[in-house]
Each structure stands twice: as C-alpha cells, then as structure tokens.
N, C-alpha and C positions, 0 to 999 in steps of 0.2 A: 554361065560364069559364076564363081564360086567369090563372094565378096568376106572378106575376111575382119572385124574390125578390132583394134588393136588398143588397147589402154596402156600407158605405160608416163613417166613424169614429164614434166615441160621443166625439170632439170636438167644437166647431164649428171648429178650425181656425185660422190667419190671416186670411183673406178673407171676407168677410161676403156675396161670390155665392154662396160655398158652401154658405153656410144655404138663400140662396132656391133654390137650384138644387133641394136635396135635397126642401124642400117642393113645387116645382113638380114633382118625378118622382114624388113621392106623388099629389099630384094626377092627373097625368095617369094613373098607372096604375088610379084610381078611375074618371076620367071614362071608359075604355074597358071603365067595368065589369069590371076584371078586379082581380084578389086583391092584396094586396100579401104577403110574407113578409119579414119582415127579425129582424132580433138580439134584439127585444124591449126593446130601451131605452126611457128619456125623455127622455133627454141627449144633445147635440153634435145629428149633424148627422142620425145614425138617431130622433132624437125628432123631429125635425126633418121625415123624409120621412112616417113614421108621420101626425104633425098635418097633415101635406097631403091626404096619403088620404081621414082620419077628414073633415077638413072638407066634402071635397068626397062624400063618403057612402059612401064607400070601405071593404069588408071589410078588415081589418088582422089577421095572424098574426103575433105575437112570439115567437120559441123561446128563450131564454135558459137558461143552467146556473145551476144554484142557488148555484153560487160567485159570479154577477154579477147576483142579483138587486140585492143592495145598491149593486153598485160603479156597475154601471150605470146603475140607479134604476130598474127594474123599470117602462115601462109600462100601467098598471094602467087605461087608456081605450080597451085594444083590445077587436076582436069578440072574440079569445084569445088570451089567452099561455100557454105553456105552457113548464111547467119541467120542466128534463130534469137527470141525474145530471150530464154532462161536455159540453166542447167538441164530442167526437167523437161524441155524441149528437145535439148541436146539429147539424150539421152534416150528418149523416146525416137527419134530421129535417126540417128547411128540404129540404133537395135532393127528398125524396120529395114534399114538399109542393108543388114549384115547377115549372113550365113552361120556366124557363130563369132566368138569372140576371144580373147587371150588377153592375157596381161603378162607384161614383162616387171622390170624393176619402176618400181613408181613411190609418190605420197599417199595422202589421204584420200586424192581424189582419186586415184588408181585403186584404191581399195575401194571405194563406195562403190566402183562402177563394175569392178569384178565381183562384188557379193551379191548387188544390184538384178544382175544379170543369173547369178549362179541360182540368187533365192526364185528369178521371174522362172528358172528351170524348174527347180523342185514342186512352186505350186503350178507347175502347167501354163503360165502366158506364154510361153517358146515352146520349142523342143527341139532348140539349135544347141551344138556345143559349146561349153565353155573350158577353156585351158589358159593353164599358169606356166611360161614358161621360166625354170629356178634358174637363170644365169647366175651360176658362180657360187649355189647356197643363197641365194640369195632371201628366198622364201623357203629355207629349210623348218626355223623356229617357227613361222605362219603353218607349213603342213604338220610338223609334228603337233602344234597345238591340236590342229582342226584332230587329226588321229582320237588326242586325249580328251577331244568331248564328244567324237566317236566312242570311248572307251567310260567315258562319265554317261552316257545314255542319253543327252540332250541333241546328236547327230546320228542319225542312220548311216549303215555302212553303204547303203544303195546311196542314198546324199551325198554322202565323202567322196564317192567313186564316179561324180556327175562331174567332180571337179579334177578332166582328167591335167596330169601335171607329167611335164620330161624336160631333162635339162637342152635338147635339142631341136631346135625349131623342125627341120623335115620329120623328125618321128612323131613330134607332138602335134604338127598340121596332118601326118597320115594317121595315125591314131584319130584324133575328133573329127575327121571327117570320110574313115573306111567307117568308123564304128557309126556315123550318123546316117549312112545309108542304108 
C-alpha cells in the first residue's frame, strides 16, 4: 500500500476550487487504495481532503501536536489520529509514515513542510517523492521563482526537477510515483 501524505491549509482559503480540489485529492488517494497522511484536522481545506478519503473508503492518518488539537479542531472520524508532543514530532512522524509527499494550496505552514521535506530529498534523509500540486496558478509565482534561482546559480536544475509539479492530481500522483520506482 502506497501512503501518500499531503500538506495543504487548515483554511479553506479564497476560492471555493480549493475545497473541491482538496476533497477530490482525498478521494483519489482512497480510490488507488492507497493511505492518506495529513495534519489531523477538521477544518479549512485538510478537513477537507481527510472527508474525500473517508468518503470514498479511504484509510486516513492525522498526526497533530497537542498544541492544535483545539486550534485546529482535531479530526476525530479518522482510521487514526495520533497526537504527538511538538511540530517537529509531527513532522517527523507523517514523513515515516509516508511514501512521498504533495502540497496543495496552503500558509506558512504548508510551505515549511513542503521545503522541509523537498530539502530532507536533496540532502539524502528520503528518497521518497515530493509534488506541488498548482490548483488554479496557484503556485505559479513560487515556481517561477524557484526557475529564477535555478537561473541565478544558488538551485541546481537536478534540485528544481525533485520538485516534481502538475496542475492535476492523477498525473501528478502517476508521475512521482512511476518515476519513484
């Protein structure tokens, strides 16, 4: 079984594709029978992917810090959630647990844990995939950055291309995981 785990806001955001997006990545990562892993929420857009999973019969892992069970609203309709001391537990925790990793539309914390994860590839602690999925443009200005210090010399083009990126959940889940076998 192929466990997938997924970063993305405990907002819903602006845009209301957002919601459906995050529930359709949930889904789909049920329907290929494979795990989902995300933050443990109920709320924004990670409750969000969580109810797609669940609905479509989908195992769901929430890891949460017992600092956000409240903030976040702790959801309490997964196969597990499990609560951990800190962030860096979290984190640590989701990655063992996980196959490779994605982020959809998210904050700050959605960025920490996709770089997180993108940088534990570069220096070698994984060598699991990691992907962005761009709902809507969403992380157009973030890739073209990443390009332009590909282009300034501080990012290898092998590094840039670890970070694989589609605006479509089924090609961007069969891309990082044809290319990770």
């Amino acid at each position: 079984m192929r466990s997938v785990c997924v970063y993305l806001g405990s907002r819903d955001g602006a845009s209301p594709a957002w919601g459906e997006v995050a529930e359709r990545v949930g889904r789909k990562i049920a329907e290929r029978g494979w795990r989902l892993v995300y933050g443990g929420g109920r709320v924004g857009l990670m409750g969000r992917c969580a109810d797609g999973a669940i609905a479509a019969g989908g195992e769901v892992i929430g890891v949460i810090p017992n600092a956000l069970v409240e903030r976040e609203a702790a959801h309490l309709g997964l196969t597990e959630l499990i609560k951990v001391p800190d962030m860096h537990t979290r984190k640590a925790r989701m990655s063992e647990l996980s196959d490779g990793f994605i982020a959809l539309p998210g904050g700050i914390g959605t960025f920490e844990e996709l770089f997180e994860m993108w940088t534990w590839l570069y220096l070698g602690i994984h060598a699991k995939p990691v992907g962005l999925l761009n709902v809507d443009g969403f992380y157009d200005k973030l890739l073209s950055f990443l390009d332009d210090t590909v282009s300034a010399g501080f990012l290898s083009t092998s590094t840039r291309q670890g970070l694989t990126t589609d605006d479509d959940i089924d090609r961007l889940l069969d891309r990082m995981f044809t290319s990770a076998q």
